[in-house]
DRENMARKOL-620983 format. One record per residue: x, y, z of N, C-alpha, C in turn; residue in three letters. Coordinates in pm, 1 decimal, padded with zeros to 6 digits. Each point is the difference from the previous one (the first is absolute). Layout:
// residues N
ZATOR     n.c1     n.c2     n.c3    ca.c1    ca.c2    ca.c3     c.c1     c.c2     c.c3 residu
ZATOR        X        Y        Z        X        Y        Z        X        Y        Z    ALA
...
This chain:
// residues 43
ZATOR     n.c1     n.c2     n.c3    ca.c1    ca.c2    ca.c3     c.c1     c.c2     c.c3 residu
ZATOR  00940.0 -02512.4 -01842.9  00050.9  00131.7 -00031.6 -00104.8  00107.5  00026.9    UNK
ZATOR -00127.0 -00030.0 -00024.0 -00144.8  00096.2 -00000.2  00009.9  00022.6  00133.0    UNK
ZATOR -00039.1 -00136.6  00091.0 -00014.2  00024.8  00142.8  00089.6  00108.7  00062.0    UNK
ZATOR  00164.7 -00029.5 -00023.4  00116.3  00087.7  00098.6 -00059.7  00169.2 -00096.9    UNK
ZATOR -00006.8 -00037.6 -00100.5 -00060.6  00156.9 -00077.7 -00083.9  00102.8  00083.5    UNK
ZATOR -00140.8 -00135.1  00054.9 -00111.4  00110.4  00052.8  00040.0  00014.1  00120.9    UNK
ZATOR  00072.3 -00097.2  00078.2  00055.8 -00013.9  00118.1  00033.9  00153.2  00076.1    UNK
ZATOR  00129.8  00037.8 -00142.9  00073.4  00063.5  00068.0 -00134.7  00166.2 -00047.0    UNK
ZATOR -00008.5  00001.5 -00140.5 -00129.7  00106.1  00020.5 -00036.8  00010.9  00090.8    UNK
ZATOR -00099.9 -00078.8  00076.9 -00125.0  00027.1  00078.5  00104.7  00012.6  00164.9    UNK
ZATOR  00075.7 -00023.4  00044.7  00145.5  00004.0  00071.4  00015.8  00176.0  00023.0    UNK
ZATOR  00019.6  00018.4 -00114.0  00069.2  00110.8 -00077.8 -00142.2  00146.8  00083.3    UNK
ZATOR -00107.1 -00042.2 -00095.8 -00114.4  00074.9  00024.2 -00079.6  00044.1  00103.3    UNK
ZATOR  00016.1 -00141.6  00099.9 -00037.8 -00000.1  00136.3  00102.7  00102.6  00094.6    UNK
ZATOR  00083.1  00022.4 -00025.5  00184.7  00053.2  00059.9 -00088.5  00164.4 -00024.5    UNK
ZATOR  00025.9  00014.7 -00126.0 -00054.5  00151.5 -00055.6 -00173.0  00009.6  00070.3    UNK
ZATOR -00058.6 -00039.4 -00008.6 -00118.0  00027.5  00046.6 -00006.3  00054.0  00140.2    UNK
ZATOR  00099.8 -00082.1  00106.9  00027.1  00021.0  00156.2  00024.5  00136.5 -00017.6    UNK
ZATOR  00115.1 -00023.0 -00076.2  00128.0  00143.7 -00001.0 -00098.0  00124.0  00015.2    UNK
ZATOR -00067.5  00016.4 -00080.9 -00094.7  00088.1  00001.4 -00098.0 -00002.2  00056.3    UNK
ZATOR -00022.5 -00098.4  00051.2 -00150.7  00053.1  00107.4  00089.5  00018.6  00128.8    UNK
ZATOR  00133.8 -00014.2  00057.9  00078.4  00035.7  00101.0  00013.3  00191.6 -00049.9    UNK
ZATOR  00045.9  00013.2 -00136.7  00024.1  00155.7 -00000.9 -00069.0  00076.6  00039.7    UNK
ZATOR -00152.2 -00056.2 -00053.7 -00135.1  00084.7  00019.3 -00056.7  00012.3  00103.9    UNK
ZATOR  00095.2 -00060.4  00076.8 -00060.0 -00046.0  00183.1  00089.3  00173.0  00047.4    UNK
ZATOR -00039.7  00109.0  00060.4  00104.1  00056.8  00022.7 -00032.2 -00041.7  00183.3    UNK
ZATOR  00098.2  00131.7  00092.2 -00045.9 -00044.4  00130.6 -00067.0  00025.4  00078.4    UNK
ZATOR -00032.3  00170.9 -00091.1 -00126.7  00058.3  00074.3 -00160.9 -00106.3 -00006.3    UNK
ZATOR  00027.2 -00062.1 -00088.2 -00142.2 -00106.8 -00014.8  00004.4 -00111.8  00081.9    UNK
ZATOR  00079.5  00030.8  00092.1  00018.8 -00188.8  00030.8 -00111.4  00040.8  00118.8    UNK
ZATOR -00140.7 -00131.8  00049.1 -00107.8 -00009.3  00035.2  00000.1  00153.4  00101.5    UNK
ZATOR  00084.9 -00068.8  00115.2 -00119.0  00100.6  00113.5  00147.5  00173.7  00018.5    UNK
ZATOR  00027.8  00029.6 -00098.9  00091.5  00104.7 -00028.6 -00069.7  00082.4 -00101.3    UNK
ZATOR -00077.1 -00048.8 -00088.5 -00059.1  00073.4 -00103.7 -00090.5  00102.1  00063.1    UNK
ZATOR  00009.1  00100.2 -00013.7 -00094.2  00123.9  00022.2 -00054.4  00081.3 -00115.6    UNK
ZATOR -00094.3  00038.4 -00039.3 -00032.6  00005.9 -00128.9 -00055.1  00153.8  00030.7    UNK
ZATOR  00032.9  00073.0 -00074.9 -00001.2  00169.9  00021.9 -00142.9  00028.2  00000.4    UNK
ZATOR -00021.7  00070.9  00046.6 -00147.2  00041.1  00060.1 -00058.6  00121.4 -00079.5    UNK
ZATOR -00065.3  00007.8 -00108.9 -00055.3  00097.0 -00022.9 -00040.0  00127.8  00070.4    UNK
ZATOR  00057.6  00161.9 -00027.4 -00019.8  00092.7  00090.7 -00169.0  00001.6 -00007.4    UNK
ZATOR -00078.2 -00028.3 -00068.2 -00174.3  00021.3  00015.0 -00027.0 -00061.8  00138.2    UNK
ZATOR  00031.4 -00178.9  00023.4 -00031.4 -00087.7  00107.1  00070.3  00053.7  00147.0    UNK
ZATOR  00161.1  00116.5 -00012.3  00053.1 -00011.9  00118.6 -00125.5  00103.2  00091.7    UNK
């Protein structure tokens, strides 16, 4: 009964954990698209 318990928890937690590191992904960040605003001092 414990085992299917943590089973489905840790199941459960791993699901939510993705979920959100997919939200926090937006698309302006994705690797070679990211451009990161340039301070007017450096232009």
């Amino acid at each position: 009964m414990f085992k299917k318990t943590r089973a489905f928890f840790l199941r459960s937690l791993a699901s939510l954990i993705t979920a959100v590191a997919f939200i926090g992904v937006s698309p302006q960040s994705a690797w070679i698209f990211y451009e990161p605003d340039i301070p007017e001092d450096l232009k």
